[in-house]
N, CA, C and O atoms as a DFTB+ gen file, in Angstrom:
324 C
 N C O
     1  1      49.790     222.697    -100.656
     2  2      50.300     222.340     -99.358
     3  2      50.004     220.856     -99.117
     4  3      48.966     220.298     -99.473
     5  1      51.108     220.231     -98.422
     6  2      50.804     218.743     -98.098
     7  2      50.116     218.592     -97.158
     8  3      50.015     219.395     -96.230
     9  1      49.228     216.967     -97.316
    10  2      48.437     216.801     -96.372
    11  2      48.739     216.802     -94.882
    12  3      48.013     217.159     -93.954
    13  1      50.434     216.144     -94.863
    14  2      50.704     216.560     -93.443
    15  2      50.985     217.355     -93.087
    16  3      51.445     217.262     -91.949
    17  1      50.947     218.981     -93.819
    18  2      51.736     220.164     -93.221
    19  2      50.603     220.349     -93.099
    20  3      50.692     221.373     -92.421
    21  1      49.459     220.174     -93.217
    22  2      47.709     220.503     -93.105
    23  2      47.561     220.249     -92.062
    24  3      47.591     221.293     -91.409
    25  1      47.343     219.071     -91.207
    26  2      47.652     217.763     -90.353
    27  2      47.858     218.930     -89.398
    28  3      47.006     219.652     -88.879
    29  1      49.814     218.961     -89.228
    30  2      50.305     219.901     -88.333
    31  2      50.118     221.620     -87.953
    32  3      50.490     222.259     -86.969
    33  1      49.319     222.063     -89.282
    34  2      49.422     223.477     -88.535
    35  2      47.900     222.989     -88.056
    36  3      47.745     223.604     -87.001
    37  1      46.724     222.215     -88.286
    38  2      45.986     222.412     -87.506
    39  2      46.003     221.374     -86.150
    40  3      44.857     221.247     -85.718
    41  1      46.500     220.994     -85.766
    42  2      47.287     220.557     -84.757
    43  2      47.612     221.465     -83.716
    44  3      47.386     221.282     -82.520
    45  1      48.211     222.558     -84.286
    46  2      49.265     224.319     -84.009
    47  2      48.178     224.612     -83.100
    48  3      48.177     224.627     -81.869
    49  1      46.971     224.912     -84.186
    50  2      46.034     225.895     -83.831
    51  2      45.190     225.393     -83.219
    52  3      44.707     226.265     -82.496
    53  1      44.581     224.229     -83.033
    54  2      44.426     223.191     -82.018
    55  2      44.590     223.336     -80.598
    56  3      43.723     223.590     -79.763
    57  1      46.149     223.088     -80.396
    58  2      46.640     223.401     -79.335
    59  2      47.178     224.732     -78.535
    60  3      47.701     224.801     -77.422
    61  1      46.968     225.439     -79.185
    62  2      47.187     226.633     -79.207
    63  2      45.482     227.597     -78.612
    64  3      45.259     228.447     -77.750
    65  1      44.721     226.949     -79.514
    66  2      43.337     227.307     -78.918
    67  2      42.940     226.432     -77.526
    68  3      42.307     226.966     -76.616
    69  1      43.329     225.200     -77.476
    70  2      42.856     224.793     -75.782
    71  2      44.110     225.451     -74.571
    72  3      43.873     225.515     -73.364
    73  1      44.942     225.729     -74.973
    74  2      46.009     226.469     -74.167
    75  2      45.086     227.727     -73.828
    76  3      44.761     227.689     -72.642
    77  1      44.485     228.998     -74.607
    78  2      43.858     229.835     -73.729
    79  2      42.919     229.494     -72.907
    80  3      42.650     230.026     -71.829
    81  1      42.130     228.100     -73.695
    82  2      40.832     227.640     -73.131
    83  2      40.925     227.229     -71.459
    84  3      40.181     227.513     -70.521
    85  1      42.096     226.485     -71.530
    86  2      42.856     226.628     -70.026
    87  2      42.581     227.311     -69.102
    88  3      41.893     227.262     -68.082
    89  1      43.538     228.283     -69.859
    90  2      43.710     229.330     -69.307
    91  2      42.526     230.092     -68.549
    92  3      42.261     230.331     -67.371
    93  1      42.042     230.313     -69.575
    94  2      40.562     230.810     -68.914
    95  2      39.552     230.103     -67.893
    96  3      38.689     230.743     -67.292
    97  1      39.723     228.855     -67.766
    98  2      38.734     228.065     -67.385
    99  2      39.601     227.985     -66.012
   100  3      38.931     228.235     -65.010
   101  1      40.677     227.746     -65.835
   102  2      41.679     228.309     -64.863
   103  2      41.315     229.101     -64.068
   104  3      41.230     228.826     -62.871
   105  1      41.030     230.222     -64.553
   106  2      40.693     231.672     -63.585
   107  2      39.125     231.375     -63.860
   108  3      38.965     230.759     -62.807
   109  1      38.224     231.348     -64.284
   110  2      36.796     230.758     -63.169
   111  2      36.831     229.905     -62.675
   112  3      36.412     230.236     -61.565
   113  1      37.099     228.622     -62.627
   114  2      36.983     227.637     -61.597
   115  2      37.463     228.112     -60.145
   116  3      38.181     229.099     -59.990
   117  1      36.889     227.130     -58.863
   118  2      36.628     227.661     -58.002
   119  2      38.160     227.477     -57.772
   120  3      38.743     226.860     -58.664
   121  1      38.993     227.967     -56.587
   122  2      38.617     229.183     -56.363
   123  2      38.834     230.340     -57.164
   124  3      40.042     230.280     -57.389
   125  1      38.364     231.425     -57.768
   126  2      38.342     232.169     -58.804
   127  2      39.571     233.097     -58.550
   128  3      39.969     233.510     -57.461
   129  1      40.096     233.341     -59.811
   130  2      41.886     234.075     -59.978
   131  2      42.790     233.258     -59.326
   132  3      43.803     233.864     -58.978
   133  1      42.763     232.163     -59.064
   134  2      43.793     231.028     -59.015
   135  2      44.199     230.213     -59.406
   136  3      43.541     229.319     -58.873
   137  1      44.952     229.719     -60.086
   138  2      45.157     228.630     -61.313
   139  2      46.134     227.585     -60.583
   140  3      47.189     227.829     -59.996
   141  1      45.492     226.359     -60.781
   142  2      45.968     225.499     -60.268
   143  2      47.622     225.221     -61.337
   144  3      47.880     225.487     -62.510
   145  1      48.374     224.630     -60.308
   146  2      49.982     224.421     -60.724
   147  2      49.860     223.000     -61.985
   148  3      50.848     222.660     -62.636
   149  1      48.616     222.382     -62.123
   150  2      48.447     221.451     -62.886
   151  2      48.073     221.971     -64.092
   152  3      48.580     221.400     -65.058
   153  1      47.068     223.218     -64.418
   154  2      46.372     223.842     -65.148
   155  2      47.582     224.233     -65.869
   156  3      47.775     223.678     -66.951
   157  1      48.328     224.989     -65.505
   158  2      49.532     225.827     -65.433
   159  2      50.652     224.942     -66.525
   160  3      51.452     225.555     -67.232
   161  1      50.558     223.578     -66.519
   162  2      51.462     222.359     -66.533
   163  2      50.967     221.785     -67.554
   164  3      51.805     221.027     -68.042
   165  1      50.072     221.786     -68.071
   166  2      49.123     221.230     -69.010
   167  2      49.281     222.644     -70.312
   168  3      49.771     222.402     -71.414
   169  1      48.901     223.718     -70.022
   170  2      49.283     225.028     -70.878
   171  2      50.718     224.700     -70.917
   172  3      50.879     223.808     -71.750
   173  1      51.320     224.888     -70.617
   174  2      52.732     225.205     -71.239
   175  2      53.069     223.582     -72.123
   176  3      53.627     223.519     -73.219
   177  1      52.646     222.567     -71.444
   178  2      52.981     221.744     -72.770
   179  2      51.840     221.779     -74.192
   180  3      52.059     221.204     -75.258
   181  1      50.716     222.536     -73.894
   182  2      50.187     222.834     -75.199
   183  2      51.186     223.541     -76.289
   184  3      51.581     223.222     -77.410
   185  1      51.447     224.882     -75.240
   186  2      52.131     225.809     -76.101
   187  2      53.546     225.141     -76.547
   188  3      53.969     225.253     -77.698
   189  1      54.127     224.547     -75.685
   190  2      55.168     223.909     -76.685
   191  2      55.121     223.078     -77.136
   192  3      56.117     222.507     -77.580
   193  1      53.973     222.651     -77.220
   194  2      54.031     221.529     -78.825
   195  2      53.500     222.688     -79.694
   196  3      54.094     222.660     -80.772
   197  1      52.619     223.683     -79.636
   198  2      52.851     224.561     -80.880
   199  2      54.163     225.355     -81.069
   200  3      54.705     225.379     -82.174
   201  1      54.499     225.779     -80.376
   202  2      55.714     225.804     -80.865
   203  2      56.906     225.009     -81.735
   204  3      57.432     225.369     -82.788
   205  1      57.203     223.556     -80.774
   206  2      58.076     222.818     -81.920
   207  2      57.059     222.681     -83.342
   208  3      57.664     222.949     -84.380
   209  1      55.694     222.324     -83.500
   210  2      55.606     222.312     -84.593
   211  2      55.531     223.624     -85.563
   212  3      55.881     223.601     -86.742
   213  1      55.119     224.549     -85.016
   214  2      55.566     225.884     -86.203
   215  2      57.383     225.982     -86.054
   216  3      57.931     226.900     -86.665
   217  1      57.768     225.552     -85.689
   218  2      59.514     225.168     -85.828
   219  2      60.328     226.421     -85.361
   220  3      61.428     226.761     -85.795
   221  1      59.482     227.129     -84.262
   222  2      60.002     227.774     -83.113
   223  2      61.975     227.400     -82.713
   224  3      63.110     227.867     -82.807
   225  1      61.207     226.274     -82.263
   226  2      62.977     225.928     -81.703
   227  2      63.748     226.033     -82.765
   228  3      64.814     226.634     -82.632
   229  1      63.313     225.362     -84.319
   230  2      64.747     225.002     -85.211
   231  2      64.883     226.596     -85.559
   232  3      65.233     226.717     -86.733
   233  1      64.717     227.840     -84.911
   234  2      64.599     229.349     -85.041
   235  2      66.402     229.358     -84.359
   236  3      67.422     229.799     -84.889
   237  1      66.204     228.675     -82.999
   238  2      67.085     229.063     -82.033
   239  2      68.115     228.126     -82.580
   240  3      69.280     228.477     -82.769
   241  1      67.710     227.059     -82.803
   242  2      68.625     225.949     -82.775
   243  2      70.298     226.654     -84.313
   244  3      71.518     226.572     -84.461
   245  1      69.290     227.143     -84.878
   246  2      70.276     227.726     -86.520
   247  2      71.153     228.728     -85.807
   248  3      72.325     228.776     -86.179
   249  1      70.636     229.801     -84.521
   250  2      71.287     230.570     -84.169
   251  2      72.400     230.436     -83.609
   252  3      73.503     230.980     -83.652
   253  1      71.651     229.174     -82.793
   254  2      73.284     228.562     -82.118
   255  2      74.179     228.521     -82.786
   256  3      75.187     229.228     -82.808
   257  1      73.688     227.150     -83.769
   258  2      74.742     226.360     -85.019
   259  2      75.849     227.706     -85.627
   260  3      76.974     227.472     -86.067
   261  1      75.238     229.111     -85.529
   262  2      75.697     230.037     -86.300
   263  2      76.615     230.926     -85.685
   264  3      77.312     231.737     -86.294
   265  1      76.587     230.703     -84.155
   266  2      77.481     231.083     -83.155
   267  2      78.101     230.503     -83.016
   268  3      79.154     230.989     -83.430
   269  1      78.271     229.436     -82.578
   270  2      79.132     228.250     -82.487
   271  2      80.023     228.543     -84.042
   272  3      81.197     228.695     -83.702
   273  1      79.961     228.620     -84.930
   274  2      80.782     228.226     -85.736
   275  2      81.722     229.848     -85.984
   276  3      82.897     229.877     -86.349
   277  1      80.890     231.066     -85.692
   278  2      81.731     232.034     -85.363
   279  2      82.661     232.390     -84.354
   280  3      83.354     233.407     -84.369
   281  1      82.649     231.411     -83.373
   282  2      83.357     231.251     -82.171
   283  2      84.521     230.197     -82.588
   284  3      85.664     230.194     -82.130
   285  1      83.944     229.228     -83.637
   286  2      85.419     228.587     -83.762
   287  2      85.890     229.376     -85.141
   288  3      86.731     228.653     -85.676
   289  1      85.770     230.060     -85.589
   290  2      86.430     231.145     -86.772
   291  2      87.400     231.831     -85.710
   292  3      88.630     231.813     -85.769
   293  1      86.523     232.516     -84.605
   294  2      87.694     233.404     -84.041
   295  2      88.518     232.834     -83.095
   296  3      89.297     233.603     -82.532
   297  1      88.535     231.439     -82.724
   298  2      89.269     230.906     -81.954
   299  2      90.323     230.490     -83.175
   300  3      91.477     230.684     -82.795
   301  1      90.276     230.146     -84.079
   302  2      91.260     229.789     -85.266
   303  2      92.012     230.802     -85.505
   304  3      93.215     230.618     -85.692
   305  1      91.529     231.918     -85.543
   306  2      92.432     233.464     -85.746
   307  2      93.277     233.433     -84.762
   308  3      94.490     233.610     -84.876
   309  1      92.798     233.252     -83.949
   310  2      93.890     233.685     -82.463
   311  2      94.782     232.592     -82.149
   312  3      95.665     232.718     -81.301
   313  1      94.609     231.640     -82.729
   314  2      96.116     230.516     -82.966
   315  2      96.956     230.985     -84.205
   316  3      98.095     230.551     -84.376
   317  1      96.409     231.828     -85.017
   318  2      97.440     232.040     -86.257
   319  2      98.223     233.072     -85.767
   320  3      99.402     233.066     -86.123
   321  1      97.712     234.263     -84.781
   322  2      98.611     235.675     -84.786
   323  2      99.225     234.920     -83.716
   324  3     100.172     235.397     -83.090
């Protein structure tokens, strides 16, 4: 494995581990079971930077590309009949 795919998955897991850490530290701080809208804001851009780097999105992104091009297959049919 390359040094930068090394790099990035621990990066992943990195961010991925201070995202619960958040989380948690979230619900004890005062006041307790309330998570501030900043806390909240800070987690979700953890989790999506693990995400784009385990390549989450390029998941969705192929699906599109793969719809899209079955949509212009059947739009091509229906100009021939």
């Amino acid at each position: 494995m390359k040094t930068t795919v090394k790099i990035q998955y621990f990066i992943a897991v990195a961010a991925f581990i201070a995202a619960i850490g958040f989380g948690v530290a979230g619900f004890c701080t005062p006041p307790p079971g309330e998570v501030h809208d900043s806390v909240l804001y800070l987690i979700a851009q953890f989790l999506l930077l693990t995400a784009s780097i385990l390549g989450v999105g390029a998941m969705f992104a192929s699906q599109k590309m793969s719809i899209q091009k079955k949509l212009m297959k059947n739009e091509g049919k229906e100009e021939e009949v």
